[in-house]
C-alpha positions, 0 to 999 in steps of 0.5 A, a space after each residue: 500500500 506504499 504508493 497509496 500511501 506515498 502519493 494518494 493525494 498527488 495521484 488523485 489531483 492528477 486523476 481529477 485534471 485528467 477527469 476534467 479533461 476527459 469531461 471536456 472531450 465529451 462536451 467538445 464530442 458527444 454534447 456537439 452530436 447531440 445538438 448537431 441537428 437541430 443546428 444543421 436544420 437552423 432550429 436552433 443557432 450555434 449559440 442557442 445551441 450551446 446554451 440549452 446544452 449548457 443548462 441541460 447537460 448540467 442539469 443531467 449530469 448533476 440531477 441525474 448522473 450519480 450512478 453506481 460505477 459497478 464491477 469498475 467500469 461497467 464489468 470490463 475490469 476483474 477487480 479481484 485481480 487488483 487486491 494486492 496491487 490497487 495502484 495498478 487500477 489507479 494507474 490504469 484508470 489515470 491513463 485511460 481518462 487521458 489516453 480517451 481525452 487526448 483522442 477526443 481532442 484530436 478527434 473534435 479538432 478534426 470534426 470527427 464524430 466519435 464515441 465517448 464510451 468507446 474512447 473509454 472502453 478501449 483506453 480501459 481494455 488496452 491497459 488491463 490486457 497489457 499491464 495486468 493480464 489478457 484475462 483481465 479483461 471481460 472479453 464478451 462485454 467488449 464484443 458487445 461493444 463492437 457488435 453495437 458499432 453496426 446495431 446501433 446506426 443501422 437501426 436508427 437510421 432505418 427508424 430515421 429512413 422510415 420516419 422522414 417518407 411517412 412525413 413527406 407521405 402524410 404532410 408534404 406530398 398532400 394537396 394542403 401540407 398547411 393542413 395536413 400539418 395541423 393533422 398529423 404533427 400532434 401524432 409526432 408530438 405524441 411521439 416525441 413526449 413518448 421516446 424523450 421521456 422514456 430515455 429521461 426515465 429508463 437512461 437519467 432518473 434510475 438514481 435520484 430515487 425513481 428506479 421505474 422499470 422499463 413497463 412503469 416508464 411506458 405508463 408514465 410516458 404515455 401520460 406524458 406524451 399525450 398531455 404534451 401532444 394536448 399542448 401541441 394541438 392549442 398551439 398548432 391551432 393557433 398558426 394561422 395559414 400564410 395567405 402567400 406563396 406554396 413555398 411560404 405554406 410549406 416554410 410555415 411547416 418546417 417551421 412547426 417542426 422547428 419547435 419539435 426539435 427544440 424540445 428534442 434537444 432540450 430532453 436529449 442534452 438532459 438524457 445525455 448528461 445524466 448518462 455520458 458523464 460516467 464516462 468521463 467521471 466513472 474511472 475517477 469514481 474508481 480512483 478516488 474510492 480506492 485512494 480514500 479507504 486507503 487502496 481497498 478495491 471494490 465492486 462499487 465505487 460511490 459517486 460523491 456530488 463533487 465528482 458530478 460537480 466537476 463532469 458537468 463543469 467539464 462537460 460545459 466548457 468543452 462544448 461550448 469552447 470546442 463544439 461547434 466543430 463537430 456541430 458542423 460534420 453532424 447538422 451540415 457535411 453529411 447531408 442538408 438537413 431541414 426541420 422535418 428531416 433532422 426530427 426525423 434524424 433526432 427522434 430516431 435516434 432517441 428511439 433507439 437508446 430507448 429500444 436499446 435500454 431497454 434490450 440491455 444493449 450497449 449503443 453510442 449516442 454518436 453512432 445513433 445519431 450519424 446513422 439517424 442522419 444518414 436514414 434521412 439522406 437515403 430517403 431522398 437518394 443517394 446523391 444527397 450524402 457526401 459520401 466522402 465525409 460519411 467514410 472519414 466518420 466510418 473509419 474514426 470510429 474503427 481505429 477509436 478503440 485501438 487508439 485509445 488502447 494504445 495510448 493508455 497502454 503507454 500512459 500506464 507504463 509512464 505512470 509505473 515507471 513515475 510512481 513505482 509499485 508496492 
């Protein structure tokens, strides 16, 4: 216990910088994925954008993001490997924060839309199958992991494909879209209050003392749905039709489906935060809890308010001091998007957190979301993705995990050799 001894303090103040860091990245990266949409179809402004973000992300992260980080990080790691050596785990969970934090950087700096889980997960893999032992690792959580790269965009891009012909069907290709707008939109509200606040319940609200299952969320949020879509139809009924152009009718359309995706950026910021942070503060959840009982490893690490504190900070500053790259890649370089079409993109893929959850699946809120996006491009053609941008975001995401462990790997070394053993 030397080390722990020797050091704790030092070592928890880097781990802290490093968390920081690593929330950052998520703020630069994953928040600017979630607000990508509504900027790209001009629902919302850059700096609109940043500050819903700001506030819900916050929100989320601090109201509803004190998880349990279980079985250190999520099962990847065999804690029982690490009783008699605890600051290998400290070590590993250092690099691994700043091996993930580096990567972000570099991939935001680029606009690449990368995973933040993924960053993480294969920074973890990489120093616990190196620096302590390949049966270190739990193999068939990481092949979960992967196997969510295809899951994920697959399925919210169908659901987007899909949900963007039934909008040009039922409102855009009538003979009144004004009117067929006042008709179907409180259906797609209804839709929108069910997916958003099933991901609020079943994704951020498990710790703040409404552990619902996955059967009393549907119930809570049908209620809500249909209490919103309520709402919708008192103020969809209260646009008058523009007496003017086809185009001005059909501009008054998109602009309903602009105050859709308001609210959907709204409740995914909050979802997100209260979920993604863990990314940033589980392995510093892990860190602090074996430095403070004195290099004690154990199953569950408690998440301490301070740590939350310091995520959504985090989280916060890099969004909005580094985000408007990716908010670029995501809402402008991969198709043109319009209110209608990044509803359908956003919606689709809020749906597929919920199925995912719900399924036990493993999805990254970044692979939902360009696959959303990429479903809405496909409906109106090939030609309108550009595909060379489509392909740079592809292969940022295989090499993720192999960057992040190689980089972590190297890190852990540094920080043995720096601190020693024993």
């Amino acid at each position: 216990m030397g080390v722990i001894e020797d050091y704790g303090s030092l070592l928890l103040l880097l781990a802290i910088i490093f968390g920081f860091f690593m929330a950052w990245g998520v703020g630069a990266n994953d928040v600017a994925n979630a607000m990508g949409t509504s900027v790209g179809a001009k629902a919302i402004t850059i700096k609109q954008a940043i500050i819903i973000a700001m506030i819900f992300e916050f929100a989320g992260a601090y109201l509803a993001g004190g998880e349990v980080t279980s079985t250190i990080r999520k099962g990847i790691v065999d804690p029982e490997l690490l009783g008699e050596n605890p600051e290998l785990l400290v070590y590993g969970m250092m690099a691994s924060l700043l091996a993930a934090g580096i990567w972000l950087m570099i991939a935001s700096t680029f606009g690449w839309p990368v995973s933040t889980t993924h960053s993480i997960v294969g920074a973890i893999v990489g120093f616990a199958s190196v620096g302590i032992s390949v049966d270190a690792v739990n193999w068939a959580k990481v092949a979960e992991i992967v196997s969510s790269w295809v899951i994920s965009p697959v399925l919210a891009g169908t659901m987007s494909f899909l949900l963007y012909l039934s909008v040009r069907r039922f409102i855009f290709n009538t003979d009144d879209p004004f009117i067929s707008a006042k008709r179907y939109v409180p259906i797609y509200i209804f839709l929108v209050g069910f997916v958003i606040s099933m991901v609020t319940m079943v994704k951020g609200l498990k710790h703040v003392g409404l552990d619902l299952s996955f059967e009393q969320s549907i119930f809570y949020a049908l209620g809500f749905a249909l209490l919103l879509s309520l709402v919708g139809v008192a103020i969809i009924g209260r646009i008058k039709r523009p007496y003017a152009s086809v185009h001005q009718n059909l501009m008054s359309v998109e602009r309903i489906f602009g105050v859709l995706m308001i609210f959907t950026a709204c409740s995914m910021a909050f979802a997100h935060g209260s979920n993604d942070v863990a990314n940033a503060i589980g392995p510093l959840a892990a860190i602090n809890s074996i430095i403070s009982s004195g290099g004690q490893v154990t199953q569950n690490a408690g998440m301490p308010s301070w740590l939350l504190l310091l995520g959504g900070g985090g989280i916060v500053a890099g969004l909005a001091l580094y985000g408007y790259r990716v908010m670029r890649t995501i809402g402008t370089h991969i198709t043109e998007l319009t209110p209608s079409s990044g509803f359908a993109a956003e919606l689709a893929a809020a749906t597929t957190v919920v199925v995912a959850s719900g399924a036990s699946l493993p999805v990254s809120t970044t692979h939902t979301l360009v696959g959303g996006v990429l479903g809405v491009g496909l409906a109106r053609g090939l030609s309108a993705l550009n595909l060379r941008v489509v392909g740079t975001i592809f292969v940022s995401w295989m090499i993720t995990l192999p960057v992040g462990a190689g980089l972590a790997i190297f890190f852990f070394y540094v920080f043995k050799a720096i601190f020693g053993t024993g």
